[in-house]
C-alpha positions in Angstrom: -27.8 -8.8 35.3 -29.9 -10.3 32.3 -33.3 -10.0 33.7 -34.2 -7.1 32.0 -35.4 -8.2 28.1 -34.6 -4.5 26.9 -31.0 -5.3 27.9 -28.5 -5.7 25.3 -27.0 -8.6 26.7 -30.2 -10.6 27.4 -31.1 -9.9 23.8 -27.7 -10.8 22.5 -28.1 -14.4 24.5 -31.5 -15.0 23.9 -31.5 -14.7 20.4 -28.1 -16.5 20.1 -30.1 -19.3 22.0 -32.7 -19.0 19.5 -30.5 -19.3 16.4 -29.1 -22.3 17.7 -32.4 -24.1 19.1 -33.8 -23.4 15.6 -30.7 -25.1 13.8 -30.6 -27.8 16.4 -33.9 -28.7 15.5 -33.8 -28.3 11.6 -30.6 -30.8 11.8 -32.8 -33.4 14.3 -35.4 -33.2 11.7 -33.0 -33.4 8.5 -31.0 -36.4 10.6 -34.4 -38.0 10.9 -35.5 -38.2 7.5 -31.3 -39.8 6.7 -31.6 -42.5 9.2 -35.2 -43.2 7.9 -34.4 -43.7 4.8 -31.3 -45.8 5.6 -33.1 -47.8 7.9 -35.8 -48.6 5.4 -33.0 -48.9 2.3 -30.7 -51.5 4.4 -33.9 -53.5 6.0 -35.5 -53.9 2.3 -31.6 -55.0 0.5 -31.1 -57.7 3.5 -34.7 -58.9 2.6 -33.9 -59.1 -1.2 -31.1 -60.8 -0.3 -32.8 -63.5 1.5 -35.6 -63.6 -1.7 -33.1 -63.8 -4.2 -31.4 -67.7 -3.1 -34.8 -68.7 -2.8 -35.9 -70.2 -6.3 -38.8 -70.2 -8.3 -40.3 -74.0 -7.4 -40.9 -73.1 -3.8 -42.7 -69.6 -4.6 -45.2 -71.2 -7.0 -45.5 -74.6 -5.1 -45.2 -73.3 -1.4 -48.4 -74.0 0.5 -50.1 -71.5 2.6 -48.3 -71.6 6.5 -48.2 -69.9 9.7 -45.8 -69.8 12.6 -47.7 -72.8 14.1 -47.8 -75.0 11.0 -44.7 -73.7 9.3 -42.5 -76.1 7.4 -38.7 -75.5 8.3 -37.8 -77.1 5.7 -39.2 -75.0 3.0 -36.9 -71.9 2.3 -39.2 -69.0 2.1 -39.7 -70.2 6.1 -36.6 -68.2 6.8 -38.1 -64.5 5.6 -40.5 -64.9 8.3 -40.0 -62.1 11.4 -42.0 -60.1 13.7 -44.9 -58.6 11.6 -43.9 -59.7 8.8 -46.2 -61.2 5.7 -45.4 -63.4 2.5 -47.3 -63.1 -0.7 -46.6 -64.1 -4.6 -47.6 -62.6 -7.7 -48.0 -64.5 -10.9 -47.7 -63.6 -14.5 -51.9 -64.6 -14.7 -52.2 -62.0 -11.6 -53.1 -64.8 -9.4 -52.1 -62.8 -5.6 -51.4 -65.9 -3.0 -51.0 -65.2 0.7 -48.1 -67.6 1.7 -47.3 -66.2 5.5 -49.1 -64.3 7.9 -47.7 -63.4 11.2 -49.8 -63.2 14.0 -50.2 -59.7 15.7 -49.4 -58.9 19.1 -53.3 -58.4 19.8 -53.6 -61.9 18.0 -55.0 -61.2 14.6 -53.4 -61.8 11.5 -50.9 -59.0 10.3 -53.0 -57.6 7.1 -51.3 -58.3 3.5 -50.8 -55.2 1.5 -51.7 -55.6 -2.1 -50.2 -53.6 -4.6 -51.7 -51.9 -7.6 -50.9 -54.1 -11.2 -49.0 -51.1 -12.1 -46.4 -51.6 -9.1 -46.3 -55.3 -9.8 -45.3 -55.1 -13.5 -42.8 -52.4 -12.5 -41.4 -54.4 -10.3 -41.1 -57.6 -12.8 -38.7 -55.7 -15.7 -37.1 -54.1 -12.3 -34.3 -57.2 -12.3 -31.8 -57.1 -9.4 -32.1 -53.4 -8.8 -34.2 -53.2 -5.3 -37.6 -52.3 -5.7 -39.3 -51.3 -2.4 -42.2 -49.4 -0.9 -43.4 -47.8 2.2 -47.3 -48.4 2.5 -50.3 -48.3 4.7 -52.3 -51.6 5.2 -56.3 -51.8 5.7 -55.9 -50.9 9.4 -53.6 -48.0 8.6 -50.2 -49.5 9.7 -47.0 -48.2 8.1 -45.5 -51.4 6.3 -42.2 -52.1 4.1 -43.5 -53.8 1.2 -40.0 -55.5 -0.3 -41.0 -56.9 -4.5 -38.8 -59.4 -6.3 -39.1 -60.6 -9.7 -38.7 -64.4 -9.8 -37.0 -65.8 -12.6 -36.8 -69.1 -14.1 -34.8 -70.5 -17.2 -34.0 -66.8 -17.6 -38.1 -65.8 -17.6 -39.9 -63.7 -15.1 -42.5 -66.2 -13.3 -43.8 -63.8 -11.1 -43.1 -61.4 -8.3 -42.6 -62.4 -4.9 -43.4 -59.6 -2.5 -42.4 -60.0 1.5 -43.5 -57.2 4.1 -42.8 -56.0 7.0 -44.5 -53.4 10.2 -42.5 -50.8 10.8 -42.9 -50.4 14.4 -39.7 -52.2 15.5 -37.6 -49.5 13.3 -39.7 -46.8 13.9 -39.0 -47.2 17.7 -35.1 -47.2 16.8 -35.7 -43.9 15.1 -37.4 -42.9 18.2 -34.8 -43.6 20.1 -32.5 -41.9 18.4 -34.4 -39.0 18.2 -34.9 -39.1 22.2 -31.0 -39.4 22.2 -30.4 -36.2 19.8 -33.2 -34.3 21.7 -31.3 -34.5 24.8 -27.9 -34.5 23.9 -29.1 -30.8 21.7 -30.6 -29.9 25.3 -27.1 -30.5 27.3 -25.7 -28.4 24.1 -27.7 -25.5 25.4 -27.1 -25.8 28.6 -23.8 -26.4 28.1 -23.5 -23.4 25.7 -25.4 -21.4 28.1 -22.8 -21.5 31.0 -20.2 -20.8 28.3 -21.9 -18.3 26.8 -22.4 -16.1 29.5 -19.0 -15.1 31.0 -17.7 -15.3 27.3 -20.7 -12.1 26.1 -19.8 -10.9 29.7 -16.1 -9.9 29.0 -16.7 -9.0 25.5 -18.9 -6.0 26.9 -16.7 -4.8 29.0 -15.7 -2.1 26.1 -18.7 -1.4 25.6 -19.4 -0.7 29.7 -16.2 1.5 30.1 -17.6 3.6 27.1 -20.6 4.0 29.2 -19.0 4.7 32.3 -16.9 7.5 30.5 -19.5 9.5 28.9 -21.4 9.5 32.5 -18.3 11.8 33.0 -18.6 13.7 30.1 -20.4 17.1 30.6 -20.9 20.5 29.4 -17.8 21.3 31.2 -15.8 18.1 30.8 -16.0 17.6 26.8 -11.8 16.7 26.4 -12.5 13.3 27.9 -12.1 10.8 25.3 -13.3 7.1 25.1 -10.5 4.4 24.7 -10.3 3.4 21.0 -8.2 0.0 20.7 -10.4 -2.8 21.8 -9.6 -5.3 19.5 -13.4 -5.0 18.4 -13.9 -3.2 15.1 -17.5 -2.5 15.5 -17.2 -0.7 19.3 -13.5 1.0 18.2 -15.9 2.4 15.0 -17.9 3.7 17.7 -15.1 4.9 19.9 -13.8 6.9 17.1 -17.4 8.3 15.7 -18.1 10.0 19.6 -14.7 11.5 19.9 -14.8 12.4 16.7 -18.5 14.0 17.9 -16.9 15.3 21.3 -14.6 17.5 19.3 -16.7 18.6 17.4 -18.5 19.6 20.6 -16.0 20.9 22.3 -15.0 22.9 19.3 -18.1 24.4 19.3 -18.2 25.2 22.7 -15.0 26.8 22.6 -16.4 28.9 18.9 -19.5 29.9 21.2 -17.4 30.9 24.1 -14.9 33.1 21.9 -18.0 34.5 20.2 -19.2 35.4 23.4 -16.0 36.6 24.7 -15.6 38.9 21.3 -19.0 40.3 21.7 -18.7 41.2 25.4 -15.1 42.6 24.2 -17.2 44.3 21.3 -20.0 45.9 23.5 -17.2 47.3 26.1 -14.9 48.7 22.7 -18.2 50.1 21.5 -19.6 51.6 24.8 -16.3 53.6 25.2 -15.9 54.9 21.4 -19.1 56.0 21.7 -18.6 57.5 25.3 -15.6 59.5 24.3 -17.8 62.0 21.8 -21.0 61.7 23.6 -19.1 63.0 27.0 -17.7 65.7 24.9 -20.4 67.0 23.2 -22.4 66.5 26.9 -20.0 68.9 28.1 -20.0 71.3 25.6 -23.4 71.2 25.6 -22.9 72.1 29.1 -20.6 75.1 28.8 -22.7 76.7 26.3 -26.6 76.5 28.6 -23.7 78.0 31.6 -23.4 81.6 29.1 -21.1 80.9 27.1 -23.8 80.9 24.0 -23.4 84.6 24.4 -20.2 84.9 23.5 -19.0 84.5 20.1 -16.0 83.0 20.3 -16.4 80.3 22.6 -19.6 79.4 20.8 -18.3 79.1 17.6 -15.3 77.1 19.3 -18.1 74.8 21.0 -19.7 74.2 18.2 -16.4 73.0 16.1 -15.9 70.7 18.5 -19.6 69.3 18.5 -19.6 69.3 15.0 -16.1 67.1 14.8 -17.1 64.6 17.6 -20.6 64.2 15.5 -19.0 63.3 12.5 -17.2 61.2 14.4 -20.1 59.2 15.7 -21.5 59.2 12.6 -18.7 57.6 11.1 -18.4 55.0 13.9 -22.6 53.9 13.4 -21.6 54.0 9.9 -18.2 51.4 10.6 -20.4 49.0 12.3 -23.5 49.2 9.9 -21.0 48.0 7.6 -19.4 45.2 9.5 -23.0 44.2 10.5 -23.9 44.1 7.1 -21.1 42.5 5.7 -21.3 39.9 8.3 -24.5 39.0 8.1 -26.1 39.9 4.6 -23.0 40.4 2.2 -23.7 41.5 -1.2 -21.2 41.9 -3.8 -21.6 43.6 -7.3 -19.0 41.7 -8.6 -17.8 42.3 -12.6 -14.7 41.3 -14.2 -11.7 44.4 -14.2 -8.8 45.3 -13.7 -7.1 46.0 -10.1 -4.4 48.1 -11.4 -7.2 50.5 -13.2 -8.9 51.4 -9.9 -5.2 52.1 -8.1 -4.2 54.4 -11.7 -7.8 56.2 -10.3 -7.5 56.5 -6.8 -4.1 57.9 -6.9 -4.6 61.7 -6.9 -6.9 60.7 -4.4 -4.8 58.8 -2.1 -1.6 61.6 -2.9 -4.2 64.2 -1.5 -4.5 62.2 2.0 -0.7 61.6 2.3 -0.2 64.8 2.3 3.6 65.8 2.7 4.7 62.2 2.6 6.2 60.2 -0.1 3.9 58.1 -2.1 5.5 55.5 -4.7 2.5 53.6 -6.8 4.2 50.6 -8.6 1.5 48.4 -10.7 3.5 45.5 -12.1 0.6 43.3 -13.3 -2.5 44.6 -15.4 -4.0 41.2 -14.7 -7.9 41.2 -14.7 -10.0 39.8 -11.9 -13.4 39.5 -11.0 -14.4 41.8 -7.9 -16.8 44.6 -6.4 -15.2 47.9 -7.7 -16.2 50.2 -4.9 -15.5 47.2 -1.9 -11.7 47.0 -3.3 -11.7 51.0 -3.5 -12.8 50.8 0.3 -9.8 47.7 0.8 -7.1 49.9 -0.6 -8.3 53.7 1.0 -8.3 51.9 4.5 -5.0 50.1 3.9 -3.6 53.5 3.2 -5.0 55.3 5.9 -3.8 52.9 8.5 -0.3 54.1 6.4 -0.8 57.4 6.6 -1.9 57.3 10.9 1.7 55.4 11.3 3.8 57.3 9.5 5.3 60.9 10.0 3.8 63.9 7.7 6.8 65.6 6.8 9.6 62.2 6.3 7.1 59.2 5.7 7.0 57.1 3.4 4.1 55.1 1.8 4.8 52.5 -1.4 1.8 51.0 -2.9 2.4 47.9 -5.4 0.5 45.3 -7.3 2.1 42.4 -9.0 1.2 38.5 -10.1 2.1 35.7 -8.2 1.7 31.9 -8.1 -1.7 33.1 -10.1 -2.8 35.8 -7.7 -3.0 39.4 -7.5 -1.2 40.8 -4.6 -1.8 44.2 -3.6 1.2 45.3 -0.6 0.8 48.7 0.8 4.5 49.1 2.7 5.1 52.0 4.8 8.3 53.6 6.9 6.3 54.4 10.3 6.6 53.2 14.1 5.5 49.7 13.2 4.6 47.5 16.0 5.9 44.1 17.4 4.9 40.4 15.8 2.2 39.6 19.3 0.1 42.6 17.5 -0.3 41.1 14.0 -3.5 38.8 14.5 -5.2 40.6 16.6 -5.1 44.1 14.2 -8.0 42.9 12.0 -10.0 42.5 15.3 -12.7 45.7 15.9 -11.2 48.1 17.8 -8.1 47.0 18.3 -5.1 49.7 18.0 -1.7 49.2 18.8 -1.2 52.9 19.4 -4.1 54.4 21.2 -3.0 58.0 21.7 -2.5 58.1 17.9 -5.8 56.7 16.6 -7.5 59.3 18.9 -6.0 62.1 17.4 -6.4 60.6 13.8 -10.3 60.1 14.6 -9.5 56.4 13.8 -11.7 53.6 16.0 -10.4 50.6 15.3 -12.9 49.5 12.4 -11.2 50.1 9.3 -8.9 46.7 9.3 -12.0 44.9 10.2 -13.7 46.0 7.4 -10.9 45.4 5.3 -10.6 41.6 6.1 -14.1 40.9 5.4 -14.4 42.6 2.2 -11.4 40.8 1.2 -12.3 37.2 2.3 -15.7 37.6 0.5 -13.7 38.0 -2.5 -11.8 34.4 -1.5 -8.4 36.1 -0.7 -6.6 36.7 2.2 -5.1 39.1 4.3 -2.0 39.6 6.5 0.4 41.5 8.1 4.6 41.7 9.0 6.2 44.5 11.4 8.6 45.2 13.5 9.3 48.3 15.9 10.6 50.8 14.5 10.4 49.8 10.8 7.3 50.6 9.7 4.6 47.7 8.7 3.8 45.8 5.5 0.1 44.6 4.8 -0.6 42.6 1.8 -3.5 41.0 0.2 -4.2 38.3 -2.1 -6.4 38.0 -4.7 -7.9 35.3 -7.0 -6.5 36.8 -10.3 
């Protein structure tokens, strides 16, 4: 379960042990150095204590004793303890070794002597407690205690009492043994707790890892739960759904592009089929005799001629969508939309023929656009008019006005029309509604698909409304 160090929640514990071994020992060390000092502060104030009821007579005049010879009687007796030495300082520098306690290997405890420095320091010190922490000849750790001795309100000298440190250096041991293992039953302790505790707070994160192990190419609208009551993993949570969609968004983009192109191919295969089969047969006819006669051959080679330009205009459809696809250039100027209709009007009277045509240009508002590309836009809008509508009673209107800021070009028409499921899919290649008309109109399907791409390279948009019977409406916007 955590036996493998590249797992996260062996790394999570470990270094949480770590933390918490390092602080542990940082507050054993910083406790150590406190109780020191406070051992060694309290030990030297009770020994000033003692020094300061003891006058000056029995400093100056107290003979030299030990713990065999000692006189009870005299009060600097009672400073005596384990380890412990008693010296005075006079004003004429005079050092004299009152008490020396015997050692537990049975010398003499040594009698640290201070520098002259120290001593005067400790003379104009007064009551405040004037202490050091030393090391004798032999290299023992001692608390030297100094205390000026006073009398008829005159410093006489400084008595100094010390002291080994070895019975309060074992207390400090102690208490260092104490913390050490009472920080080690903290580990432990925190160790057991620790466990089931980082255990159910990965949970989350193990469901998340048991869902994407379902997640595959063609399982992407899984989803991870979100609301885990753990910011960081319900950030996480939201980031790979947020990525799965994207996925499966793409997925579904590459699909319907692959669907359009298969879609595309088979459209393209049979427009081209149509005038390949007939100019194959034709073709036919004519190597059977009939370029002998006259008349059919001049009939054959109508019809060769008509389903060529056909083609050509087909390879010349797709060149264009290809190109406007994948390479579009523009030669955009600033102009005026309603001078190009004013110009293609004869032009566009010509191709309706015997039907009605009503031009209305409302707005001479300038834009900036590719003159020929919107010439293109507007011919094939009004071609797709003229297929739809009836030569001798239809009816085309063609209008240009300003709104909410943009130009909007409508071309309206009076034809068959075609029901609302048809309007999104028109601007797809060779889509028709009516099938029967196209092919007599030599249309393929292209010319609305060309139309909506030259217009969204512009930054407008196109669209469509119908309905049977009542002809068809196409309008387009345009940045004005």
């Amino acid at each position: 379960m955590i036996r493998r160090p590249t797992s996260l929640r062996f790394q999570l514990l470990s270094r949480s042990l770590l933390i918490i071994s390092v602080l542990l020992l940082l507050i054993g060390m910083f406790q150590y150095v406190i109780m020191a000092q406070f051992l060694y502060k309290n030990r030297a104030e009770t020994i000033q204590s003692q020094m300061r009821v003891i006058p000056f007579p029995f400093w100056s005049q107290a003979p030299a004793f030990s713990a065999d010879n000692a006189d009870y009687r005299n009060p600097v007796y009672s400073l005596r303890s384990g380890g412990s030495t008693i010296a005075f300082m006079d004003m004429e520098k005079h050092f004299k070794v009152i008490f020396q306690e015997t050692g537990t290997d049975g010398e003499l405890v040594a009698v640290p002597k201070l520098s002259d420095a120290a001593y005067d320091e400790a003379s104009l010190a007064g009551r405040a407690l004037s202490y050091q922490i030393v090391k004798d000849e032999l290299g023992t750790k001692q608390l030297v205690v100094l205390y000026p001795v006073s009398s008829r309100e005159k410093v006489q000298g400084v008595a100094q009492v010390s002291l080994k440190l070895d019975v309060l250096q074992s207390i400090l041991v102690k208490q260092l043994l104490t913390y050490g293992l009472l920080s080690l039953l903290a580990l432990v302790a925190g160790l057991l707790t620790f466990l089931p505790i980082l255990r159910r707070t990965l949970i989350p994160l193990s469901r998340m890892v048991d869902t994407v192990e379902k997640i595959n190419a063609g399982n992407l609208n899984e989803r991870l739960p979100i609301r885990h009551e753990q910011l960081e993993i319900d950030r996480l949570s939201i980031a790979f759904d947020a990525m799965l969609e994207r996925l499966e968004s793409s997925f579904a983009a590459e699909q319907q592009a692959k669907e359009q192109m298969r879609r595309f191919i088979a459209d393209a295969s049979h427009e081209l089929r149509t005038p390949l089969t007939s100019i194959h047969g034709f073709l036919e006819v004519l190597l059977r005799g009939a370029a002998s006669q006259p008349d059919q051959l001049q009939k054959a080679l109508n019809s060769m001629y008509g389903e060529s330009k056909r083609l050509k205009s087909l390879a010349e459809d797709l060149l264009m969508l290809a190109r406007l696809e994948q390479t579009p250039t523009l030669q955009t100027a600033d102009g005026r939309l309603s001078e190009v209709i004013r110009e293609m009007e004869p032009q566009l009277r010509l191709v309706a023929g015997d039907r009605q045509v009503r031009v209305q240009v409302i707005s001479e508002r300038s834009g900036v656009f590719d003159r020929n590309k919107m010439k293109q836009v507007i011919l094939n809008l009004f071609q797709n008019a003229v297929q739809h509508t009836d030569p001798k009673e239809g009816s085309i209107e063609l209008t240009l006005e300003l709104q909410a800021g943009e130009l909007v070009l409508a071309v309206q028409d009076n034809g068959t029309g075609f029901v609302e499921e048809h309007a999104q899919q028109l601007f797809d290649r060779f889509y028709r509604v009516d099938t029967a008309r196209s092919r007599k109109h030599g249309g393929a399907g292209l010319g609305l698909a060309i139309t909506k791409s030259i217009v969204e390279l512009h930054g407008g948009s196109i669209s469509c409304t119908s309905k049977p019977g009542e002809g068809a409406r196409f309008v387009v916007r345009m940045p004005a």
